[in-house]
N, C-alpha and C positions, 0 to 999 in steps of 0.2 A: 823677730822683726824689730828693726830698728824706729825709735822714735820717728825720727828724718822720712824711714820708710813710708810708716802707717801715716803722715801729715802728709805724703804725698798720695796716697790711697785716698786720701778724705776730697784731694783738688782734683783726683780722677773723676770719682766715683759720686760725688757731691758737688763741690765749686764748679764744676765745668759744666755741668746739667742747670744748677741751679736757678736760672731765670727760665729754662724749662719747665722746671717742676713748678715753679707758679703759675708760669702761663697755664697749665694742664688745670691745676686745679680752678683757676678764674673760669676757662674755656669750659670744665664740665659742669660748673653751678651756673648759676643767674647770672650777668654780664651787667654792670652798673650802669646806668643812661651818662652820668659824668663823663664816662671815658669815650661817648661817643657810640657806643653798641647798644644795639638792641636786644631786650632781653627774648631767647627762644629755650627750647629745651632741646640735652644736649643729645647728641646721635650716639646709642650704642653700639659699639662692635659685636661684629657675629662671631668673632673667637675673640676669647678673654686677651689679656695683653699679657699676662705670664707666659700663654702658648707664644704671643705671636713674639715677643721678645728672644724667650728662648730659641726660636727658631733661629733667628738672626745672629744668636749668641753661638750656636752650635754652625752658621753659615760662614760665622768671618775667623772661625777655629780651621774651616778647611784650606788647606793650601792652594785649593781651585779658585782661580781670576776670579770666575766667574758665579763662586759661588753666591754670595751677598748679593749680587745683583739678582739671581735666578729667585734665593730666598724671596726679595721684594716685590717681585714679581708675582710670587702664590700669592704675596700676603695680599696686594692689589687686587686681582683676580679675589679674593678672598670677601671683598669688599673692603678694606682698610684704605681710608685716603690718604694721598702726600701729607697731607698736611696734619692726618694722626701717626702716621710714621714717622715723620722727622719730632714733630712736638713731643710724644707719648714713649711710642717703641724702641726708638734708638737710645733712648738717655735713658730707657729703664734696663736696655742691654750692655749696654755701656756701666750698670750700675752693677749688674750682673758679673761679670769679668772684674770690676774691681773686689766686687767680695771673693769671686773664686779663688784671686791671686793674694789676700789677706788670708784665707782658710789655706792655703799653702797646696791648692788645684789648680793655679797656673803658673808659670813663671813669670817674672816681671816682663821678660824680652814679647812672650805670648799673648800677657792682655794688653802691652802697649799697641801692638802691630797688629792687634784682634779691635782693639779701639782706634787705630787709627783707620782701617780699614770703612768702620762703621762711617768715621767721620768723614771720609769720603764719599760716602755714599750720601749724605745728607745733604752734599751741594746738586746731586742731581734727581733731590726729587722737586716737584714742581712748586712755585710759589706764587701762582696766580690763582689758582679757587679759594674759594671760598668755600670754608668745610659746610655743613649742611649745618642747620641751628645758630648760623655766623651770621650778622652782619656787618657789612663794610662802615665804617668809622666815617659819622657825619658828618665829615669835613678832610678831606686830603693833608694828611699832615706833611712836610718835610723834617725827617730825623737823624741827626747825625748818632753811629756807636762810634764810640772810642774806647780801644782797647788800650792802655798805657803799653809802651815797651817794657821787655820781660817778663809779661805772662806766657805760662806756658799753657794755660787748656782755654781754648777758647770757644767749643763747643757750645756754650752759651750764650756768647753774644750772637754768632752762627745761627743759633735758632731763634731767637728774640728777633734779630733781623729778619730772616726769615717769615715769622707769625705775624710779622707789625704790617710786612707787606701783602701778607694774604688777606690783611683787615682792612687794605686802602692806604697806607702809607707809603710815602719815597723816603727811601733807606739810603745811606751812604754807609757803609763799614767802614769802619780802619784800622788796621791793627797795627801794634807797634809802634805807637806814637807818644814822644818826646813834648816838650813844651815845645822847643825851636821847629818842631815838624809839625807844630798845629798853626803855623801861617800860609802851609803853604797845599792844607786840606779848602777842598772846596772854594777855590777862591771866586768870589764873584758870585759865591750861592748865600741862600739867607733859609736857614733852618729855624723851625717852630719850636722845638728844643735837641739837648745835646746830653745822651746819653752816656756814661763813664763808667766800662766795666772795670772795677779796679779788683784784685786778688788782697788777700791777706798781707801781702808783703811787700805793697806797695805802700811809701813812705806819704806822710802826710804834706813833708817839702815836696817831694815829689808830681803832687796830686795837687796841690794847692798851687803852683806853677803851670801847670796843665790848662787848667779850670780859668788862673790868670788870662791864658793866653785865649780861651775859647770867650771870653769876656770880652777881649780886645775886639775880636773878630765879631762874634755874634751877641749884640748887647741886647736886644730882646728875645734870644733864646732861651728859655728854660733849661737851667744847667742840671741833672739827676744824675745821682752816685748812686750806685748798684755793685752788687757782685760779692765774692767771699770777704772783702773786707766788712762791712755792718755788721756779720758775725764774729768778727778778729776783735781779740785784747785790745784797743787802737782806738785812743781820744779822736772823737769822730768831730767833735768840734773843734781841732787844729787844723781841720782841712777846709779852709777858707773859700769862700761863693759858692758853694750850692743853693740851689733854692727848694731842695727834696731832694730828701734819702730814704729809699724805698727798694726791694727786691720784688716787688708788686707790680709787674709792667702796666698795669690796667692803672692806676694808680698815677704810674710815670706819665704814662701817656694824656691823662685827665688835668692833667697841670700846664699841659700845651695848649688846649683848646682857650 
């Protein structure tokens, strides 16, 4: 396996999850009063998440439509909510296929279309409950994500968006965006802050022109950099107007209020 390869294994199988994998750990401890949540204790599942992963790992390997959906469906019936499926199950399956195809048990063509599959399915589970031990964020945020142009896994902003609005938030997504394309997001809307998934390989000119422009537009937003960059080689202080850099969404979101 080629260097190039396994860096892309790590933005599979890690960066794309990553504001996942925080959310899960915030969602299963205590919940900070800061960020607006109230603290409860957290709901265990009746099947471990290794089975119910796997299940869905061995559901988007079959070549049946309708496998993955059928899989979601036990796991529901199983008692597992949307809201531990998409946050918990899927990025742990998704994490699953990236080790297979690094242990040289899938093909690259197999865990991509077995992951993208997955990632499909994550747009239709539902994002209006409230999981059990949650509560909704007291006060309505509005949040912009932006994804810069040229990432390629986005699975993480995907569920961040997602989890922000099962806790009371209005979410805008946007992915693929340019400095020149951030005048012409939300025009006429006024966000509480503005979230920046950036990758490893996004440039600090790049990012710092972005941020410029989210500046122009939204001057009392709270601007937050997140994503595989804060763990990148990458003077993090060339990237000009942040006001937090955090992979911590409980965190990002506590800076809004």
């Amino acid at each position: 396996m080629t260097h190039h390869q396994h860096t892309d294994l790590v933005s599979i199988g890690d960066e794309a999850t990553r504001v996942a994998q925080v959310a899960i750990k915030v969602l299963a401890g205590s919940l900070n009063q800061a960020s607006g949540l109230d603290e409860r204790p957290p709901l265990v599942p009746a099947i471990i998440t290794s089975q119910a992963s796997q299940r869905l790992v061995n559901a988007s390997l079959d070549p049946k439509k309708t496998a993955v959906s059928s899989a979601i469906d036990k796991l529901q019936a199983a008692g597992f909510s949307d809201f531990v499926l998409f946050s918990q199950i899927i990025p742990a399956a998704i994490r699953q296929l990236g080790l297979a195809w690094e242990d040289d048990d899938l093909s690259f063509f197999a865990m991509t279309l077995s992951a993208s599959r997955l990632q499909i399915a994550v747009h239709d589970l539902s994002e209006t409950e409230v999981p059990a031990g949650i509560s909704r964020l007291s006060k309505e945020l509005s949040l912009l994500i932006i994804v810069p142009e040229g990432t390629q896994h986005t699975l993480g902003a995907i569920i961040l968006g997602k989890t922000l609005r099962c806790v009371g938030a209005r979410v805008k997504l946007e992915m693929g965006v340019t400095a020149s394309r951030v005048h012409q997001i939300g025009a006429g809307e006024q966000f509480d802050g503005v979230f920046i998934s950036a990758s490893a390989r996004d440039s600090a000119k790049k990012l710092s022109e972005i941020i410029s422009n989210v500046r122009y537009n939204w001057s009392t937003a709270k601007v937050i950099l997140g994503g595989g960059i804060l763990s990148a080689q990458v003077n993090l202080d060339a990237i000009m107007g942040t006001d937090y850099k955090t992979n911590d969404w409980k965190a990002a979101v506590a800076q809004c209020f």
